[in-house]
MARLUM-519270 format. One record per residue (C-alpha): x, y negated, z negated; residue number from 1; residue in one letter. Coordinates in nm, 4 decimals, decimal comma, padded with zeros to 6 digits. Each point is the difference from the previous one (the first is absolute). Layout:
MARLUM-519270
+----------+----------+----------+--------+------+
:     east :    north :       up : sedren : keti :
+----------+----------+----------+--------+------+
:        X :        Y :        Z :    NUM :    A :
...
+----------+----------+----------+--------+------+
***
This chain:
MARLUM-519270
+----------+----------+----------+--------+------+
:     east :    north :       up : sedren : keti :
+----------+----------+----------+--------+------+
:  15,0302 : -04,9054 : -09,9711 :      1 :    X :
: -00,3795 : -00,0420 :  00,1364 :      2 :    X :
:  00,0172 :  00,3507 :  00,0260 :      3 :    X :
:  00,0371 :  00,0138 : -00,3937 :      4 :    X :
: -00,2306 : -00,2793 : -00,0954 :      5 :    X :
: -00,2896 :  00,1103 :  00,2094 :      6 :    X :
:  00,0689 :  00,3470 : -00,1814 :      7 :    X :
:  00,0067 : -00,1650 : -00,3651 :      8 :    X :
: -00,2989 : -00,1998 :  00,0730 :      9 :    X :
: -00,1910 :  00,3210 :  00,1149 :     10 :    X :
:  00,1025 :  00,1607 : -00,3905 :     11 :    X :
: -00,1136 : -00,2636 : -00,1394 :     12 :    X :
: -00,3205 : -00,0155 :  00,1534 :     13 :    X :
: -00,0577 :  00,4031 : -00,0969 :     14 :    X :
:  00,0765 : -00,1176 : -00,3614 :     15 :    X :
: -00,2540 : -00,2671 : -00,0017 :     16 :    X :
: -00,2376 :  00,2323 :  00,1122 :     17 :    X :
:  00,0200 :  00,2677 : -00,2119 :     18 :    X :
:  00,0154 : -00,2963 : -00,2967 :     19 :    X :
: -00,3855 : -00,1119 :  00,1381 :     20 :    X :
: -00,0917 :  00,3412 :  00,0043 :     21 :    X :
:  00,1432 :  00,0613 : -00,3901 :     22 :    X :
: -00,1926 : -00,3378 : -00,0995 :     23 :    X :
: -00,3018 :  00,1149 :  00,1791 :     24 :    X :
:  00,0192 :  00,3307 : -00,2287 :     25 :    X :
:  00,0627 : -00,1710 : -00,2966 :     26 :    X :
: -00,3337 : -00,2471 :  00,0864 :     27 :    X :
: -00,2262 :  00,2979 : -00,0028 :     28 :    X :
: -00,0192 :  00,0150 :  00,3853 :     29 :    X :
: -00,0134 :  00,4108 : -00,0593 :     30 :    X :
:  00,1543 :  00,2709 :  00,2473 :     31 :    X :
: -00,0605 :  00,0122 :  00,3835 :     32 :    X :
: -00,0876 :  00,2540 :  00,1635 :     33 :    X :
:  00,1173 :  00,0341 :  00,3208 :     34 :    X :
: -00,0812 :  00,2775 :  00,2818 :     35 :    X :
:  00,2585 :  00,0262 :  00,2960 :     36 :    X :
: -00,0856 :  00,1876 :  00,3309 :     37 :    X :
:  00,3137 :  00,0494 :  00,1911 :     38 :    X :
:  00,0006 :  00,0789 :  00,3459 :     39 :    X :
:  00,2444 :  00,2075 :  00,0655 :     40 :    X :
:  00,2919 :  00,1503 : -00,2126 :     41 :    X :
:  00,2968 : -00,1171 :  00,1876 :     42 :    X :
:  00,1338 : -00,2240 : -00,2159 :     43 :    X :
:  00,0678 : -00,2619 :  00,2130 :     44 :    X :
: -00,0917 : -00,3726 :  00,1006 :     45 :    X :
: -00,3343 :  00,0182 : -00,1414 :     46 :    X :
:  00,0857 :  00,1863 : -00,2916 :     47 :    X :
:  00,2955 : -00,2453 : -00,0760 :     48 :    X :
: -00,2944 : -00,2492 :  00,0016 :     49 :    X :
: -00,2260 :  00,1682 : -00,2009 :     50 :    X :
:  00,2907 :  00,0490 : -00,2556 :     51 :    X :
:  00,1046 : -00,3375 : -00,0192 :     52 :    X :
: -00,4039 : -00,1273 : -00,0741 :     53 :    X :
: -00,0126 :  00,2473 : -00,2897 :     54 :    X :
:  00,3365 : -00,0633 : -00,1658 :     55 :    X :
: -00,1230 : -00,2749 : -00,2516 :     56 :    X :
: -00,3102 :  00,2192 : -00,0666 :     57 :    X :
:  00,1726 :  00,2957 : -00,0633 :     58 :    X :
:  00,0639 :  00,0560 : -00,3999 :     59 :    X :
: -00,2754 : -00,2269 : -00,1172 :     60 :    X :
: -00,3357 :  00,1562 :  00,2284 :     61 :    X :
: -00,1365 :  00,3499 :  00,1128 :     62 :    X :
:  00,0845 :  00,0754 :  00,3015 :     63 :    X :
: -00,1559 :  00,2889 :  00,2611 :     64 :    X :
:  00,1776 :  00,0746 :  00,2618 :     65 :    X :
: -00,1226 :  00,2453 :  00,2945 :     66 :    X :
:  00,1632 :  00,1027 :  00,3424 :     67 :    X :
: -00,1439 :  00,0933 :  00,3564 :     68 :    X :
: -00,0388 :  00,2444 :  00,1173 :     69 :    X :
:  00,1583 :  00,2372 : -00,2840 :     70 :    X :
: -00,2695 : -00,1311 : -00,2992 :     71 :    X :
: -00,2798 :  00,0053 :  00,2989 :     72 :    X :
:  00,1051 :  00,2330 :  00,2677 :     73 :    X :
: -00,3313 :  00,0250 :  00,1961 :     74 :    X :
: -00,1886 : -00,1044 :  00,2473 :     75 :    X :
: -00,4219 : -00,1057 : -00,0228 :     76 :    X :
: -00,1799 :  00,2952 :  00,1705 :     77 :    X :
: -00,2985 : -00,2101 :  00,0449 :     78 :    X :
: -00,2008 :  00,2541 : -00,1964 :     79 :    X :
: -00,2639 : -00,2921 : -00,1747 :     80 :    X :
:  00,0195 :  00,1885 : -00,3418 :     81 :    X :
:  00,0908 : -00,3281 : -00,1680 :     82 :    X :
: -00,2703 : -00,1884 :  00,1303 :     83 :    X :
: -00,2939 :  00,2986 : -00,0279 :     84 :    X :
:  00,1082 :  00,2094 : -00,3109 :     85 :    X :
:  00,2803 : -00,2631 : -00,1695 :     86 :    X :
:  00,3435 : -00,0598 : -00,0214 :     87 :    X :
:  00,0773 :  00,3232 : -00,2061 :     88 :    X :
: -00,1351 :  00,2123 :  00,3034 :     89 :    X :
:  00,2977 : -00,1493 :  00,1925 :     90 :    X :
:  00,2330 :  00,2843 :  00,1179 :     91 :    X :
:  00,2709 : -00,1906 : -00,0674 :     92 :    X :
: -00,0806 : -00,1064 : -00,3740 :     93 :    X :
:  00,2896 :  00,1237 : -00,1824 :     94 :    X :
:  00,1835 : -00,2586 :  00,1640 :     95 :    X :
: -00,1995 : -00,3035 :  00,0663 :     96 :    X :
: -00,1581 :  00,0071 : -00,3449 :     97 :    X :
:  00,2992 : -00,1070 : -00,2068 :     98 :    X :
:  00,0833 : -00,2479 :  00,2351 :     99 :    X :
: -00,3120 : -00,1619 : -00,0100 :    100 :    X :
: -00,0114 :  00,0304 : -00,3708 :    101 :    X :
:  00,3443 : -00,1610 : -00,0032 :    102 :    X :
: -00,1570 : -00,3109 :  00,2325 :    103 :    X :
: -00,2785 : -00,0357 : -00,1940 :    104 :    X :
:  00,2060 : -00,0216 : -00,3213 :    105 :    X :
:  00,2162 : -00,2870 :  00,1419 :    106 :    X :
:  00,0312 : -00,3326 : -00,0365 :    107 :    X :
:  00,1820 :  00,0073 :  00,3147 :    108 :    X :
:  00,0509 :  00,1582 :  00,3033 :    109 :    X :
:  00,3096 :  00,0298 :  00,2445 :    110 :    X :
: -00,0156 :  00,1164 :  00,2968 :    111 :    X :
:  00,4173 :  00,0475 :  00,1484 :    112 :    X :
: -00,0110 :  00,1239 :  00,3365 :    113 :    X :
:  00,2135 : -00,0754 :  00,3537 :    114 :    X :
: -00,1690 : -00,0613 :  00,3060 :    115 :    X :
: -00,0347 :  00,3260 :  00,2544 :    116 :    X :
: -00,0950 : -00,0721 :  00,3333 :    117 :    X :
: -00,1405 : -00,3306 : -00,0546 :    118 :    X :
: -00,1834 :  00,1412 : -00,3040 :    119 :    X :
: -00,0524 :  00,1503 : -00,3389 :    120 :    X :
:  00,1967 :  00,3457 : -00,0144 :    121 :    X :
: -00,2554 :  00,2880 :  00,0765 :    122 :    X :
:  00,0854 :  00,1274 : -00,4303 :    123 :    X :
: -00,1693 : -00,3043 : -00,1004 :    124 :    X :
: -00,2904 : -00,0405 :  00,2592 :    125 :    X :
: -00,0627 :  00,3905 : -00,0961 :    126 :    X :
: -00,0613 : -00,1258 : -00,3258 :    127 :    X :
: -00,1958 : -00,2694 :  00,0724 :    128 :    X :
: -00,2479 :  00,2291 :  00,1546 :    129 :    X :
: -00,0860 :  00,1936 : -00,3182 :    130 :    X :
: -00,0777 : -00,3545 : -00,1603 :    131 :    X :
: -00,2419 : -00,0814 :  00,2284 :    132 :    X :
: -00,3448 :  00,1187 : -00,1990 :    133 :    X :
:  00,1544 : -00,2842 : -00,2889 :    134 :    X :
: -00,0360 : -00,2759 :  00,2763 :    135 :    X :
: -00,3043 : -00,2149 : -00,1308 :    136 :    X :
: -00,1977 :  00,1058 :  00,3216 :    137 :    X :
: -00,0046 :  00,3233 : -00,1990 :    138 :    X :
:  00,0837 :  00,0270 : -00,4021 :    139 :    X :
:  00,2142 : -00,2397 : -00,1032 :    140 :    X :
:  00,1500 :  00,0041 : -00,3418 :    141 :    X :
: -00,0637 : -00,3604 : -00,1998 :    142 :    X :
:  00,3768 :  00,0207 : -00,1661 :    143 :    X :
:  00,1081 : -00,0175 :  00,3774 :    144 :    X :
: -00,1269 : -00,4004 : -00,0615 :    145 :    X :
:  00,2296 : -00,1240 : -00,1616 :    146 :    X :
:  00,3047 :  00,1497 :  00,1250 :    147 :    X :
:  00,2936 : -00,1689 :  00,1747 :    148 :    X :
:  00,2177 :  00,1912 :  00,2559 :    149 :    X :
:  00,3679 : -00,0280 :  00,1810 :    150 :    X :
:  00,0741 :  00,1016 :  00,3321 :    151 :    X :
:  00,3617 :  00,0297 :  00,0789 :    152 :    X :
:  00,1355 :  00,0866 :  00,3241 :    153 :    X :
:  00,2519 : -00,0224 :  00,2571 :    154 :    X :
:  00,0286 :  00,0341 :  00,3802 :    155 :    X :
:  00,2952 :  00,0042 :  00,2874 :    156 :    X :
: -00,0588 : -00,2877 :  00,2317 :    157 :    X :
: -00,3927 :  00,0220 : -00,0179 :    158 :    X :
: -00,2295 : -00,1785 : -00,1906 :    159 :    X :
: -00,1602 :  00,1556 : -00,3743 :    160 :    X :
: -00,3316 : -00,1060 :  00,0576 :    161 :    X :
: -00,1955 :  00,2384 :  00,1579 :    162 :    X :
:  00,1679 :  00,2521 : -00,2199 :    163 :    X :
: -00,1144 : -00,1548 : -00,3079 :    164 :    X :
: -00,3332 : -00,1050 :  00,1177 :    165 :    X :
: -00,0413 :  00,3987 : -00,0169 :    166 :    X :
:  00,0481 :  00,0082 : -00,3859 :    167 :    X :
: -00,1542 : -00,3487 : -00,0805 :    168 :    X :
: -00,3170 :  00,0888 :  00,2129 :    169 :    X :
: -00,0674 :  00,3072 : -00,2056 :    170 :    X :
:  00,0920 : -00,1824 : -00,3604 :    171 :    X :
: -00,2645 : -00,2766 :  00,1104 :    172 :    X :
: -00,2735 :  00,2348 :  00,0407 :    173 :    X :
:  00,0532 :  00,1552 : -00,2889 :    174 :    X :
: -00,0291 : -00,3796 : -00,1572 :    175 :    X :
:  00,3383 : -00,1206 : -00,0817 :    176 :    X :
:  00,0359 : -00,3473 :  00,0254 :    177 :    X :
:  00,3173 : -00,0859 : -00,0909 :    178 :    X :
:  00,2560 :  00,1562 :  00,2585 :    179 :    X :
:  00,3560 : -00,1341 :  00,0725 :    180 :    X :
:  00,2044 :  00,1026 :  00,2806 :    181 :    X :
:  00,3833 : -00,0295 :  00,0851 :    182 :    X :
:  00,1261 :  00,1398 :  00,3396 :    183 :    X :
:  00,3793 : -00,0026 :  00,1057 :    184 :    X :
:  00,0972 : -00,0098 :  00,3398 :    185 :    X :
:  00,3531 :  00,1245 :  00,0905 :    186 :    X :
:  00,1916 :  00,0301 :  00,2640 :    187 :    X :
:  00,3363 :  00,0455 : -00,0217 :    188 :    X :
:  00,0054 :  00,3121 : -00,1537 :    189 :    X :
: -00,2620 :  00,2733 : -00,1506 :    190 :    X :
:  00,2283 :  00,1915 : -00,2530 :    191 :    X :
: -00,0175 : -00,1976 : -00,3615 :    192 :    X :
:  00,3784 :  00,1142 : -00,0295 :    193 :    X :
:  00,1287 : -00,1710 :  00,2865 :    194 :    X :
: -00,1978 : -00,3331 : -00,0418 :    195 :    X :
:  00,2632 : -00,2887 : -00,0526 :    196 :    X :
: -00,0451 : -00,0810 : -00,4455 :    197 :    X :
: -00,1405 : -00,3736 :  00,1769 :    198 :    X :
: -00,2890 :  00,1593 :  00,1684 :    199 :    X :
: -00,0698 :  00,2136 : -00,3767 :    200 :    X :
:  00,0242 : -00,3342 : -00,1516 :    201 :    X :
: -00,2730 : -00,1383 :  00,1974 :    202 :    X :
: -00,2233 :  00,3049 : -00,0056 :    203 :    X :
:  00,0772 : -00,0132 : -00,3966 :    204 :    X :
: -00,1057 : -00,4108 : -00,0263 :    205 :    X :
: -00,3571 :  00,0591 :  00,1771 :    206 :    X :
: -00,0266 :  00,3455 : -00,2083 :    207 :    X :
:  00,0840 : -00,2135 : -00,3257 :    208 :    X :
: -00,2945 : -00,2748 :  00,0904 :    209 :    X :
: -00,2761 :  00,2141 :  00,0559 :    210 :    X :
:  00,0983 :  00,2183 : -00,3592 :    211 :    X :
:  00,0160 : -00,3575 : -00,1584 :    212 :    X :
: -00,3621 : -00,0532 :  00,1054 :    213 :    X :
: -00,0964 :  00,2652 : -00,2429 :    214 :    X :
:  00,1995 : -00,0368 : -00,3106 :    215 :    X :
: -00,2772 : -00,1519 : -00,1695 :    216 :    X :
: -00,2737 :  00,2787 :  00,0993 :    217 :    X :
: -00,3819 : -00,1228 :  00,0009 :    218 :    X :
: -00,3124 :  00,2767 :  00,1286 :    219 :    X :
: -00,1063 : -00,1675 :  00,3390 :    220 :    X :
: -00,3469 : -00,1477 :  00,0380 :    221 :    X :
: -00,2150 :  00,1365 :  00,2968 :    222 :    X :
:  00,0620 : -00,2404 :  00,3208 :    223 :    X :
: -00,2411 : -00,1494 :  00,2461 :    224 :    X :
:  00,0934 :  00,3052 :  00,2774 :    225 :    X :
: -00,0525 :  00,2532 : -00,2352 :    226 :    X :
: -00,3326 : -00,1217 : -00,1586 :    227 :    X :
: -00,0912 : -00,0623 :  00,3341 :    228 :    X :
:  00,0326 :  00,4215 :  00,1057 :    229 :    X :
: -00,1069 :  00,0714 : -00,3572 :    230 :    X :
: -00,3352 : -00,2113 :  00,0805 :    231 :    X :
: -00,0541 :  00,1543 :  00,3267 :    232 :    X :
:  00,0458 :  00,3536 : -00,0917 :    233 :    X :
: -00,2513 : -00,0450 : -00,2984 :    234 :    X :
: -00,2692 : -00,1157 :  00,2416 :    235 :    X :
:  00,0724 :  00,2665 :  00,2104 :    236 :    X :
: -00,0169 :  00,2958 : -00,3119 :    237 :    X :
: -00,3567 : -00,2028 : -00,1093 :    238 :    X :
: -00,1275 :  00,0529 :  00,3474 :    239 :    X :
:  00,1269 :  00,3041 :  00,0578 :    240 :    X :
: -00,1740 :  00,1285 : -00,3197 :    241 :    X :
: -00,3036 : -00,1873 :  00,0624 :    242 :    X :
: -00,0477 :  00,1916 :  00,3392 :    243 :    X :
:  00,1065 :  00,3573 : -00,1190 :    244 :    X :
: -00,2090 :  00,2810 : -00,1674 :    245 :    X :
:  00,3926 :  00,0809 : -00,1890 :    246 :    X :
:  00,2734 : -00,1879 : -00,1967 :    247 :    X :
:  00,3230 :  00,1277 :  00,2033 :    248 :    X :
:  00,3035 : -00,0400 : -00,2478 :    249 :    X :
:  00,1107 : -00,3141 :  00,1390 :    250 :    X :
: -00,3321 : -00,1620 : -00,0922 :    251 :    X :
: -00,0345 :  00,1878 : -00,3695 :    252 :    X :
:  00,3465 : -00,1425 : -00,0442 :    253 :    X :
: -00,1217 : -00,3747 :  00,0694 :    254 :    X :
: -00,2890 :  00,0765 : -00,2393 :    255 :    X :
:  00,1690 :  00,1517 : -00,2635 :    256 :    X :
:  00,2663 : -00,3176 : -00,0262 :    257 :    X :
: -00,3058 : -00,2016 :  00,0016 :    258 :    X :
:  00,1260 : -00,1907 :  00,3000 :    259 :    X :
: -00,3595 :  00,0618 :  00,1838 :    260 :    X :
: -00,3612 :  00,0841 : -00,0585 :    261 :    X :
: -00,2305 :  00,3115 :  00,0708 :    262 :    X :
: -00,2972 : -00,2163 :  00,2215 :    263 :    X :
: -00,1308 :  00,3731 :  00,0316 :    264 :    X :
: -00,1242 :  00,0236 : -00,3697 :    265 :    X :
: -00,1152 : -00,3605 : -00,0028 :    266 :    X :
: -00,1817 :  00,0418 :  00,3488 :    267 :    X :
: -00,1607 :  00,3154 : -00,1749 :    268 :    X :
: -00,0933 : -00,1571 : -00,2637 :    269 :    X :
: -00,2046 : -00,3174 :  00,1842 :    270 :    X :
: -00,1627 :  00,2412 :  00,1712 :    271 :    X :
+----------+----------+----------+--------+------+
***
């Protein structure tokens, strides 16, 4: 009998969401768009999880989803074309430029991974890499501002966050503020199949309050941490400039978004 009131409760909860959504809709609030990164493509845990988040979305928003490694199957060779010659240069273009078209399109990011060793799965690090030159240290893209992003994972016995430290490091420096994490623990069992339909139910209820937190979908504003980098790396570009005889295309990036000044030309022209 608890069994089957815990189980009605949870349908009517689903209906109540996707009646927000609806009314959201009909208010004008537009069409998300929402970029998922999964991690791997057993369909398992994580994926369950990932599944679950997107359900009320799915139907009324534009969703993107990509999977590691078969969307992005290789590895950074450390070869600097991105950061000397640009991003197009990149051996491995064909693959990382529609995903980062697809992140820079999105309101949101997900990020649906489970924990290897302690850490992110090598697929998504991999990826990672090749998104390094966007890191604001480098060329950041301004959309990347006002982004939010979900991280969704899952580990046996061992803690998530180290493992999603690796993802939320990387979608810091590349300035988004607004970053939500959910980890599940487990340890009575690793296959989604043979977890008891109690131990779904809870997975399911956390799963159901962080996709709540985003019915009513608003563009982030840039946070104190990220401002913070954002400020830093400017002062670095304007000194960097200041001291060299060339723009590198890190710095011609700064000065073509306007975010900092050319001292040379204004040094040159006291003089």
């Amino acid at each position: 009998m608890i069994l089957i009131l815990k189980v009605t409760d949870d349908i009517f909860n689903r209906i109540e969401d996707m009646k927000k959504i609806n009314w959201i809709n009909r208010k004008g609030g537009g069409v998300m768009k929402i970029t998922v990164i999964n991690g791997t493509p057993v369909k398992g845990v994580t994926w369950n999880m990932k599944e679950r988040f997107l359900e009320p979305f799915r139907g009324f928003h534009e969703i993107k989803e990509y999977i590691l490694p078969k969307d992005m199957p290789e590895f950074c060779l450390g070869c600097k074309n991105c950061f000397f010659r640009g991003e197009d240069r990149c051996p491995h273009a064909e693959y990382i430029t529609p995903i980062w078209n697809a992140i820079l399109e999105a309101d949101l990011i997900v990020f649906a991974y489970p924990v290897y060793a302690l850490r992110a799965p090598g697929s998504v690090k991999a990826l990672l890499d090749h998104f390094c030159v966007h890191w604001m240290v480098h060329r950041p893209e301004k959309e990347m501002f006002s982004k939010k992003a979900v991280i969704l994972t899952n580990s046996v016995g061992a803690p998530n966050t180290a493992a999603q430290k690796d993802v939320m490091t990387s979608l810091t420096w590349m300035g988004v503020s607004g970053i939500r994490r959910l980890g599940i623990g487990l340890m009575e069992g690793v296959i989604w199949s043979e977890l008891s339909e109690k131990r779904k139910s809870l997975i399911y209820k956390k799963v159901d309050a962080l996709s709540r937190k985003y019915m009513r979908f608003e563009k982030e504003t840039m946070r104190l941490k990220v401002k913070f980098y954002f400020a830093l790396c400017k002062k670095m570009h304007e000194a960097g400039l200041k001291s060299s005889k060339e723009a590198f295309l890190d710095d011609l990036h700064y000065l073509n978004n306007g975010w900092i000044k050319d001292r040379r030309k204004q040094n040159a022209a006291n003089h």
